[in-house]
LUMMAR-855727 format. One line per 5 residues: number of its first residue (from 1); their letters; for each residue x, y, z of N, C-alpha, C, O. Coordinates in steps of 0.1 Angstrom, whole numbers, plus 5000, padded with zeros to 4 digits. Example, Ala and Ser with C-alpha at 12.3 -4.5 7.8 and 13.67 -1.06 7.14 Angstrom:
BEGIN
1 = AS = 5132/4943/5078/5123/4955/5078/5132/4967/5078/5142/4967/5085 ~ 5128/4978/5071/5137/4989/5071/5129/5000/5079/5134/5011/5080 .
//
This chain:
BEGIN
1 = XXXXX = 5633/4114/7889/5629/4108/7901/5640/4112/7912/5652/4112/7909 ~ 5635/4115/7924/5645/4124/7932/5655/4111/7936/5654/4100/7930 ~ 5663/4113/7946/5668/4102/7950/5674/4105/7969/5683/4114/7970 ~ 5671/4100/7979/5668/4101/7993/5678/4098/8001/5685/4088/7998 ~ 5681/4103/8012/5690/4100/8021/5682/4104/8034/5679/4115/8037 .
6 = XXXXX = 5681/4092/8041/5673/4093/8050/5676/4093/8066/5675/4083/8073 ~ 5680/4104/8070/5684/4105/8082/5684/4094/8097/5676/4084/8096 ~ 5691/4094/8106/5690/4087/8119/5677/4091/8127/5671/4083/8135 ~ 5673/4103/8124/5663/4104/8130/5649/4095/8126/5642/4091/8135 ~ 5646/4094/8110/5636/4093/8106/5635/4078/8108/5625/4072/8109 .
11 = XXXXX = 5648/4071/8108/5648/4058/8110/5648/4046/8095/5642/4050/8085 ~ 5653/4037/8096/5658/4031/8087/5644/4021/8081/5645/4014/8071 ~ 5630/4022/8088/5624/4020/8081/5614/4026/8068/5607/4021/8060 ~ 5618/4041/8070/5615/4047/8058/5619/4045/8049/5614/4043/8038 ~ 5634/4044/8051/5646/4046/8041/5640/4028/8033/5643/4026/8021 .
16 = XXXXX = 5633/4016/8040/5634/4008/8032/5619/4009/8022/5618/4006/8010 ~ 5611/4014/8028/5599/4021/8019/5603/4024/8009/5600/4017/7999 ~ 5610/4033/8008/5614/4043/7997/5617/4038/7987/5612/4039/7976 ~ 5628/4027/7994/5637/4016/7985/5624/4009/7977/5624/4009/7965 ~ 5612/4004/7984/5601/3996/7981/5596/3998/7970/5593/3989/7961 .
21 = XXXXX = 5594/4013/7969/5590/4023/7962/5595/4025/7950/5589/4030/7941 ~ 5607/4021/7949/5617/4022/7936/5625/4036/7937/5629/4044/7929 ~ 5626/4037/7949/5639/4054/7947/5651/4051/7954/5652/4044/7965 ~ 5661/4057/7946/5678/4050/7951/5673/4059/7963/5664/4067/7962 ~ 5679/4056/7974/5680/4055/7990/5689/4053/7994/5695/4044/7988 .
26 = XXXXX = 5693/4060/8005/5704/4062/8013/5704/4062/8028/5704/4072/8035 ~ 5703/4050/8033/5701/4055/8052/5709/4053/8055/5716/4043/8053 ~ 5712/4068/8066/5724/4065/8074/5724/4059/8088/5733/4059/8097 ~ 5711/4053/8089/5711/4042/8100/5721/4031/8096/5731/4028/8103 ~ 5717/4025/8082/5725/4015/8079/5737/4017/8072/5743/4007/8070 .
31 = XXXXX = 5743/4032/8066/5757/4029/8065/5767/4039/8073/5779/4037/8073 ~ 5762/4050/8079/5770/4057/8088/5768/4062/8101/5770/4072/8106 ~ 5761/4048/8107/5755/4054/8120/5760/4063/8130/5768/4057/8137 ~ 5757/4077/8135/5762/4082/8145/5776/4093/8136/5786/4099/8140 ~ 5771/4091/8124/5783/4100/8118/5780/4117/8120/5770/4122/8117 .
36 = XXXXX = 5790/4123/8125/5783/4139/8126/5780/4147/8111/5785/4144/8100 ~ 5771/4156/8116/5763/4162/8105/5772/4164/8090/5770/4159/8079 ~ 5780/4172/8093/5787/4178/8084/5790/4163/8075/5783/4163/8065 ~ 5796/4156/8078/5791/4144/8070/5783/4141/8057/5785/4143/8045 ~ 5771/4134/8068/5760/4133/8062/5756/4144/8052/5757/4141/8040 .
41 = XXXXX = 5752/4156/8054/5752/4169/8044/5762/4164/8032/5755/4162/8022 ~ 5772/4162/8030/5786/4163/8025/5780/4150/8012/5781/4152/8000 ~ 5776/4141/8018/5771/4128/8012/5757/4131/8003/5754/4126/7993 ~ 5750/4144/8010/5737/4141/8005/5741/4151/7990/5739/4148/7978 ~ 5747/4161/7995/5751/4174/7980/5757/4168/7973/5752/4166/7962 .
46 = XXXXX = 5771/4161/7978/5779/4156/7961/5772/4146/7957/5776/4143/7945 ~ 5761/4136/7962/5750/4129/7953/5739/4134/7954/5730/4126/7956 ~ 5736/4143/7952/5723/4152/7946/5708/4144/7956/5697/4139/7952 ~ 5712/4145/7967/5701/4135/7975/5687/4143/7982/5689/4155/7979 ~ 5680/4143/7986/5669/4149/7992/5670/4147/8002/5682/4144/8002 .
51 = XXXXX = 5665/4148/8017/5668/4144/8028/5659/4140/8036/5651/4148/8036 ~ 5657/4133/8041/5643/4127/8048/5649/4132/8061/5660/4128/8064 ~ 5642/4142/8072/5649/4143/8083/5638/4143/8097/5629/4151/8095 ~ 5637/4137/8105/5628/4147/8114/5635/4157/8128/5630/4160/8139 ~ 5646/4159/8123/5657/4167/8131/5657/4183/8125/5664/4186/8116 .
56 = XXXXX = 5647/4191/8131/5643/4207/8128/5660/4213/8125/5664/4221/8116 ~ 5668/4208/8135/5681/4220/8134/5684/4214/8122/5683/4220/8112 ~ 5689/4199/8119/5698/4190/8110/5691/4197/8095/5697/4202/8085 ~ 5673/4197/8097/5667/4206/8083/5677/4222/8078/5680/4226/8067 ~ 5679/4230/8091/5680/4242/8093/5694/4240/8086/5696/4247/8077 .
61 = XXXXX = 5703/4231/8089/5717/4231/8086/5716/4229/8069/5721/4234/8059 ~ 5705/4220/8071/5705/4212/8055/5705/4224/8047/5713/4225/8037 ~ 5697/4234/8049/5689/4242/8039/5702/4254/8041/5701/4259/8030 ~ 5711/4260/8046/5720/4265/8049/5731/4263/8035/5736/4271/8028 ~ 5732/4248/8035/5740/4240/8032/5733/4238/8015/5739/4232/8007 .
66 = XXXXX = 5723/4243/8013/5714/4243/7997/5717/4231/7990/5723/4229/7980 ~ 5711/4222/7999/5707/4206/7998/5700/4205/7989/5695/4215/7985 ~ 5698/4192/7979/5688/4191/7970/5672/4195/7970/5665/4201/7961 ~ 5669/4190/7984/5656/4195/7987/5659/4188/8003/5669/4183/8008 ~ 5647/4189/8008/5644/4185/8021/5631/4179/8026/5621/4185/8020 .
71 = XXXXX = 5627/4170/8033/5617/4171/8037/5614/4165/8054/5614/4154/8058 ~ 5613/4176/8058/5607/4178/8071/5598/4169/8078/5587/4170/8073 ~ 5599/4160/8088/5584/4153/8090/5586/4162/8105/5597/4165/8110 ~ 5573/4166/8108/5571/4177/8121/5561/4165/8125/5551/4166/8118 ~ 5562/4156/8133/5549/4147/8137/5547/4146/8150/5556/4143/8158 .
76 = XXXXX = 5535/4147/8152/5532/4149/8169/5530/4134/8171/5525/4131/8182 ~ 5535/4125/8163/5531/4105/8166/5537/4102/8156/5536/4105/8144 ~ 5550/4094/8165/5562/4090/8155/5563/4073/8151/5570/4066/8145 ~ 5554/4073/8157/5550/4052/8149/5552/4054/8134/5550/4064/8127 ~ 5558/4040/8130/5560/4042/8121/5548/4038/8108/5554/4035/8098 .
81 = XXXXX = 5534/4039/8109/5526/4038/8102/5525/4053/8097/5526/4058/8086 ~ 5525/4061/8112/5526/4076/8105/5532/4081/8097/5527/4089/8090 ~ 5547/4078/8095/5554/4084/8091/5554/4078/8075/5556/4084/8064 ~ 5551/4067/8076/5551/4059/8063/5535/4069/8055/5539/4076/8045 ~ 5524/4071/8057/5514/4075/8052/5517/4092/8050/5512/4097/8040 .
86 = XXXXX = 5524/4101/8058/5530/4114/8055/5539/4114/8043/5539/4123/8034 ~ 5548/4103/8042/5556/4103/8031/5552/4101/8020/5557/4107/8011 ~ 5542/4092/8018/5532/4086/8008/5525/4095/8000/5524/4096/7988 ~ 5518/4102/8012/5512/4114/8006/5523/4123/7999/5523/4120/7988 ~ 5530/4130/8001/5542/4138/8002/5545/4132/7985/5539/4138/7975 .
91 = XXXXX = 5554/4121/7983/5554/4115/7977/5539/4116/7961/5541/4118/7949 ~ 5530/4114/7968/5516/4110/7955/5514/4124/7953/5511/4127/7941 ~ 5515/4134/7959/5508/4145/7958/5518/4156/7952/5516/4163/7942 ~ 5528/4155/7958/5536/4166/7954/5551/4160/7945/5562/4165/7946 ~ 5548/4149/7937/5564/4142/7929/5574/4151/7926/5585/4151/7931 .
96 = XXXXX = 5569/4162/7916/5572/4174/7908/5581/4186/7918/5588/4195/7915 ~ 5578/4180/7930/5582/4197/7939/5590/4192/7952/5592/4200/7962 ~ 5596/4178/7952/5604/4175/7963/5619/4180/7961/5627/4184/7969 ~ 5620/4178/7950/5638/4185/7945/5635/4203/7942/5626/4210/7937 ~ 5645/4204/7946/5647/4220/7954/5634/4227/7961/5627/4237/7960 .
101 = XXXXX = 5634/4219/7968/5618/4223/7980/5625/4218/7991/5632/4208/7991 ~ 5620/4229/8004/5624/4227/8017/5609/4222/8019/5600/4230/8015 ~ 5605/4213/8025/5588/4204/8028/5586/4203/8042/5593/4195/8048 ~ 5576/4211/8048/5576/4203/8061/5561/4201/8061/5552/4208/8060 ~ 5562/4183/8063/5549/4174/8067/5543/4173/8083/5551/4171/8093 .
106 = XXXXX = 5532/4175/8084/5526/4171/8098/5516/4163/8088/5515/4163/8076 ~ 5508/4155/8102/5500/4144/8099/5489/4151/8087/5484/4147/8077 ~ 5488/4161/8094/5474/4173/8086/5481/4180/8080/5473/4189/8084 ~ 5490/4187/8074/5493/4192/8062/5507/4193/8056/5515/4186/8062 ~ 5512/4200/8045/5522/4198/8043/5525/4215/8036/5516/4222/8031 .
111 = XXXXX = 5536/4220/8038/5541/4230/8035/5553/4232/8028/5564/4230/8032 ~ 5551/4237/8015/5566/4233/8005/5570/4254/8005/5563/4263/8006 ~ 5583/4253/8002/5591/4266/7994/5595/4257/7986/5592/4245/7984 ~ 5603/4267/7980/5613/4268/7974/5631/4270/7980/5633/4280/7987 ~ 5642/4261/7977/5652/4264/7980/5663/4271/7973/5674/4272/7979 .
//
């Protein structure tokens, strides 16, 4: 089961979904708010974390950085029902391919590599 660290951008109420969900989680709303990147990266590699991000460069750095995995939300409507139901999906559909996969979600589809 992967285990998450969920960006400033994505917001601290995914990161408690997740938790909902049963996956160790990590938001850095609530423990390093405003910490610079290099950081956060630093936190997510030496605990083997995935990254919830919706920050395109923060992904770009991530994947640079050969992060556990990544997942991208690209959402043209950032309420947070959206983002909860992208992840869900993300989550039910693809369990098997979030660790070492770069993912990017829009509302209408989802796009995985390999990292």
């Amino acid at each position: 089961m992967p285990k998450f660290l969920v960006d400033e951008s994505t917001g601290v109420r995914v990161a408690e979904l997740l938790k909902e969900l049963g996956y160790d989680t990590y938001s850095v709303t609530k423990e390093i708010r405003g910490a610079p990147d290099q950081v956060i990266l630093n936190r997510a590699i030496r605990e083997g974390r995935v990254i919830v991000t919706n920050d395109k460069e923060f992904a770009s750095l991530a994947l640079s950085y050969r992060a556990a995995g990544i997942l991208l939300l690209r959402l043209t409507d950032e309420r947070t029902d959206v983002k909860f139901r992208v992840v869900r999906r993300v989550l039910n559909e693809y369990p098997n391919r979030i660790e070492g996969s770069m993912i990017v979600a829009t509302e209408r589809r989802i796009r995985i590599r390999p990292i």
